[in-house]
N, C-alpha and C positions, 0 to 999 in steps of 0.2 A: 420824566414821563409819568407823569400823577397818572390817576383812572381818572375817568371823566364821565364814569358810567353813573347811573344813577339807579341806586338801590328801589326795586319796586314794592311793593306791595307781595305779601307773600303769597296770596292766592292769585298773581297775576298771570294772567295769560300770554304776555308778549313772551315771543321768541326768544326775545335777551340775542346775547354777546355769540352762543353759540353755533346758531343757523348760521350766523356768516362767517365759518370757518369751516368749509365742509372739508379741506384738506391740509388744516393746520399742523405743524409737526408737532408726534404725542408731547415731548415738551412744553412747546405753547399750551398744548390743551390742561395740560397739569397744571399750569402757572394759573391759566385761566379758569380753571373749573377751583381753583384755590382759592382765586381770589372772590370768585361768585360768593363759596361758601362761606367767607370772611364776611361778607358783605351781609349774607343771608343771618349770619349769627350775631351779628351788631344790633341790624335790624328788630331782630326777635326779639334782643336784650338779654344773649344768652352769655356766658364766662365762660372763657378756653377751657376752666376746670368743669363747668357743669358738661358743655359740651364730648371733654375728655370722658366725664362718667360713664355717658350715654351710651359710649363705645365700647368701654369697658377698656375705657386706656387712660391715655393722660394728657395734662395739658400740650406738654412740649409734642405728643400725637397729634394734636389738633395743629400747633404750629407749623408743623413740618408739611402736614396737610395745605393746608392755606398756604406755605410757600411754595407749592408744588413741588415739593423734596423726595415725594414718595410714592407709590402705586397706593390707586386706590380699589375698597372693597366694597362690594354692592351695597353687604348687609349695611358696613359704614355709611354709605351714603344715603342709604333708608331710611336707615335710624336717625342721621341728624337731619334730614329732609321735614321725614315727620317730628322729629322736636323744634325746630324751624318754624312748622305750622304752614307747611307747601303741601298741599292735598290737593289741587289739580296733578289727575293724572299724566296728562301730557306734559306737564312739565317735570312732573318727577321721573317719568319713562326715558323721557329728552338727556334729561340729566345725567340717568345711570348710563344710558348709551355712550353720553362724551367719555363718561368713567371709563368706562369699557375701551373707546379709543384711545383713552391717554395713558393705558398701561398697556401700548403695543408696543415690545421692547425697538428700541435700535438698532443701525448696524454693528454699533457694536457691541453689542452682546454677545459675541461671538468671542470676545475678548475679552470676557467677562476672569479668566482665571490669571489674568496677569493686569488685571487691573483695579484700582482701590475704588471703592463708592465714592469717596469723593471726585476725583476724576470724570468718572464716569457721569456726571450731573455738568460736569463744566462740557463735553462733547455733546452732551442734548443742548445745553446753552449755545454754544458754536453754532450746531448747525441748523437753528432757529435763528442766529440774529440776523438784522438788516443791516447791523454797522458794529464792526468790533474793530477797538481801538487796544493797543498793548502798549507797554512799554519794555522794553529787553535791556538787561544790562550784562549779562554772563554768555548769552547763547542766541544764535539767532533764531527768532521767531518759527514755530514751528510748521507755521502753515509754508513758510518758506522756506525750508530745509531739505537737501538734497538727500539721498536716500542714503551715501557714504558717510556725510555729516551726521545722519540720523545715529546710524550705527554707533558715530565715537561717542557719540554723546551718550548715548544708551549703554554704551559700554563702561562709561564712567560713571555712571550709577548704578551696573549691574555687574560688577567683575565676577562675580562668584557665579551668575548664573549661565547654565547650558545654553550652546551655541542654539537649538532652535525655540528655545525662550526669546533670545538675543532678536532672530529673525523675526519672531512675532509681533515682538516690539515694535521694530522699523513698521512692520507692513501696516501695525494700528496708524503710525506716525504718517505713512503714504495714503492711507486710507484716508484720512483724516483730509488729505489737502483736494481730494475730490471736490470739494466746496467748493474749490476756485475756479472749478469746470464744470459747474450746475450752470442750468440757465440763467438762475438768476442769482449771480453772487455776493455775499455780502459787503458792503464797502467795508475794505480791509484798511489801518491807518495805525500804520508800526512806525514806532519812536526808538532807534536803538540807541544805548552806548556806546561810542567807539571799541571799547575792551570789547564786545563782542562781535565784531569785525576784525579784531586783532589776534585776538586768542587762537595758536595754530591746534585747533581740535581738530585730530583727524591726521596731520601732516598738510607738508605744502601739496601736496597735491589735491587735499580733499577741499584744503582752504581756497584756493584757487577756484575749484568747480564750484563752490559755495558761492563766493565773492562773483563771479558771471552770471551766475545761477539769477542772484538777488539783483543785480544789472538788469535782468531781462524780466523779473517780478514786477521789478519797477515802474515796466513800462505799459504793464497791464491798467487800464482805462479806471477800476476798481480799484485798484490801490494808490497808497502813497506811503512814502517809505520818506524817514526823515533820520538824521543821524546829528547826536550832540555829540561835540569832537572834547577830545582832553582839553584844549586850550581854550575853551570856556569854562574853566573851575567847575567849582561844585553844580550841582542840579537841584531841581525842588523833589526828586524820588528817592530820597535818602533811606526808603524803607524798600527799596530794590524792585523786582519787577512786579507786574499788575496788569488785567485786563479790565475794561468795562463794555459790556455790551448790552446794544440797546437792540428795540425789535419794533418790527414793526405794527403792532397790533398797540393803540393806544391804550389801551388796559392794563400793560407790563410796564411795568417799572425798569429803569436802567438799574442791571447787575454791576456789582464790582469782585472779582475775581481774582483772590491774592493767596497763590500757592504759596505752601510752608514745605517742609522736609517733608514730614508724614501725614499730611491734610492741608485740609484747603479754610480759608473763609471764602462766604458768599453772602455779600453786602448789600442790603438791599433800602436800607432808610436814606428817605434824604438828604439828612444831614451827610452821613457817610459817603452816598454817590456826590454830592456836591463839592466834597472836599478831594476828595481822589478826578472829580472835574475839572476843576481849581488848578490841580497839581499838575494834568495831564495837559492842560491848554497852556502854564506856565513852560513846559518841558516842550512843547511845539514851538512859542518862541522863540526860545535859546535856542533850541535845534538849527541847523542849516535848513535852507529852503528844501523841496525836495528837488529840484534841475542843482544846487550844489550839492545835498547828500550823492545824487547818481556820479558826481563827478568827483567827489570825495572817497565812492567805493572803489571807483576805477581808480587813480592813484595809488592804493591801498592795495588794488590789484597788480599795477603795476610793479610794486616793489615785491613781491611774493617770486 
């Protein structure tokens, strides 16, 4: 998803990208007001480091800015407006305004003290896209996850923490799958590994309520659930699991989203989504259809 937008002239007057998002979510609007200012400082002929000056920061500031990584500050965006060389005031007013909407926090901010900043950028990503595709190989898909499933899993990465830590967790985890019950949902297209169908987290009882659970995900109009079984040898995601989502606003770029232990990347060059595309459409292949994955879980079910 290149831009397609075409950088104007800087005392222009047109509207631009942001009149026609009067209710985008502040993510989008970060990604987008990012990308304008990418735009705007190419244009100019200005260097992330001259730009970083301006701010009385730095390059990698200016970076994060442009990838919509961060909240933005008025003064900040006055100051590289005016070094931009954007002196119509309507569009510099325009502008601060989007600013001002794109650092309206989330719902979850509320959960801001059990949760990492990395994280917390891939849930504005989520619940911005038009279509997010996963692949799972340990644990099932989280927007699919039953609330006892949530728990073990959470448990297994949190032993030492207090039981209403624990709870907090799940309920970010329950919160999260709201999504699926917006009006408008994103197409959801999860790829798992068998191991994570197999794997009894939780005990047979939770595995069971899991394994139904994901029976009747299935069968929602927005999704498609596909599953590569052991007895197709190896897979092309040899680097384990991974998300990429795309959105719908043709100015954003397809993210790719590959959590570690204690941080994230978020991949945003071409090259990079094209290759994690590559891998993801190879991994759909090999996968069972999705009318055999459903029939493949239920079996799996069966034997529990």
């Amino acid at each position: 998803m290149g831009s397609n937008m075409e950088a104007g002239s800087p005392d222009s007057e047109q509207p631009g990208i942001f009149a026609r998002q009067p209710r985008a979510d502040a993510t989008v609007l970060r990604m987008l007001l990012g990308s304008q200012l990418r735009r705007l400082r190419e244009a100019a002929g200005i260097t992330p480091d001259q730009a970083g000056y301006e701010i009385r920061g730095s390059r990698s500031k200016i970076s994060r800015m442009e990838n919509g990584r961060v909240s933005f500050k008025d003064r900040d965006i006055a100051d590289l407006l005016t070094l931009y060389g954007i002196t119509n005031e309507d569009e510099r007013q325009g502008t601060l305004e989007l600013a001002r909407r794109a650092n309206a926090p989330g719902w979850w901010a509320k959960y801001s003290d059990i949760m990492p900043d990395w994280f917390e950028m891939y849930l504005g990503l989520e619940a911005a896209a038009s279509v997010i595709r996963t692949f799972e190989i340990q644990f099932v898909q989280g927007l699919f996850q039953t609330e006892d499933y949530a728990r073990a899993v959470t448990l297994l990465g949190h032993k030492a923490a207090p039981p209403a830590e624990i709870e907090r967790r799940v309920s970010l985890r329950m919160r999260r799958q709201e999504l699926l019950r917006s009006p408008a949902p994103p197409r959801v297209w999860s790829i798992m590994d068998e191991a994570a169908l197999r794997r009894p987290v939780g005990g047979r009882e939770v595995m069971r309520a899991q394994l139904k659970h994901l029976t009747e995900v299935g069968g929602l109009p927005f999704v498609t659930l596909q599953v590569v079984p052991f007895d197709h040898g190896g897979h092309a995601a040899a680097s384990g699991t991974f998300a990429i989502l795309r959105f719908g606003e043709p100015d954003l770029p397809d993210v790719v989203y590959v959590e570690q232990l204690t941080s994230a990347l978020y991949l945003e060059s071409r090259q990079d989504v094209d290759h994690y595309l590559e891998v993801m459409n190879r991994l759909s292949a090999d996968a069972l259809t999705p009318a055999n994955s459903a029939r493949f879980i239920e079996e799996i079910l069966a034997e529990i």
